[in-house]
N, C-alpha and C positions, 0 to 999 in steps of 0.2 A: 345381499346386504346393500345399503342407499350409501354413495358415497358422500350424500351431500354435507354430515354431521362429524366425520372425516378429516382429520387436521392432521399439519405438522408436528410431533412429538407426541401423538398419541401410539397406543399399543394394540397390535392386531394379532391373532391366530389365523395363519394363513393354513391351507389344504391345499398345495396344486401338485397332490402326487402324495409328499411328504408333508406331515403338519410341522410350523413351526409359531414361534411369536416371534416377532418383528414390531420397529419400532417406524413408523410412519416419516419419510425426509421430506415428501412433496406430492402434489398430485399433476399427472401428465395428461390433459383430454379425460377420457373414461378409464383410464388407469390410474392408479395408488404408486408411488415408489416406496420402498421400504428396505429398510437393513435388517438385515437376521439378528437375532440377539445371541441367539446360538447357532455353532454350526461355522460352515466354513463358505459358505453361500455370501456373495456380494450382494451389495444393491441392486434391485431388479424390481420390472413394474408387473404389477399382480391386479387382473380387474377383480370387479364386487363381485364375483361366482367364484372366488377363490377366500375371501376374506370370509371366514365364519362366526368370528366375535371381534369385539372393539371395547378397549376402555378409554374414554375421555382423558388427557394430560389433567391434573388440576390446572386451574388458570383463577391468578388475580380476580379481584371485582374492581378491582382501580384504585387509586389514590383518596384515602379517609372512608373506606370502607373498614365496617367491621368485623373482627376477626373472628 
């Protein structure tokens, strides 16, 4: 998977061993950091060969946009 599309607060299915979802806190060079959403697993960086699905955070379209 492309990290480029890839944000803060988005949510990922990670595979590196064990599948989990995680919630996206930053990106490090060519690794993702992420928190577990379940699980007892910390923060930890995961490259795009781990990350197997991605949903978008919503986001704003800005101020006097319609809803």
């Amino acid at each position: 998977m492309r990290l480029a599309g890839i944000r803060a607060g988005d949510i990922v299915r990670v595979h590196d061993g064990l599948p989990y979802l995680a919630e996206v806190v930053g990106q490090d060079g060519a690794r993702v950091r992420v928190a577990p959403i379940t699980g007892p697993r910390g923060i930890r960086a995961v490259t795009s060969r781990e990350i197997v699905d991605h949903w978008r955070k919503a986001r704003s379209r800005g101020p006097g946009s319609a809803a």
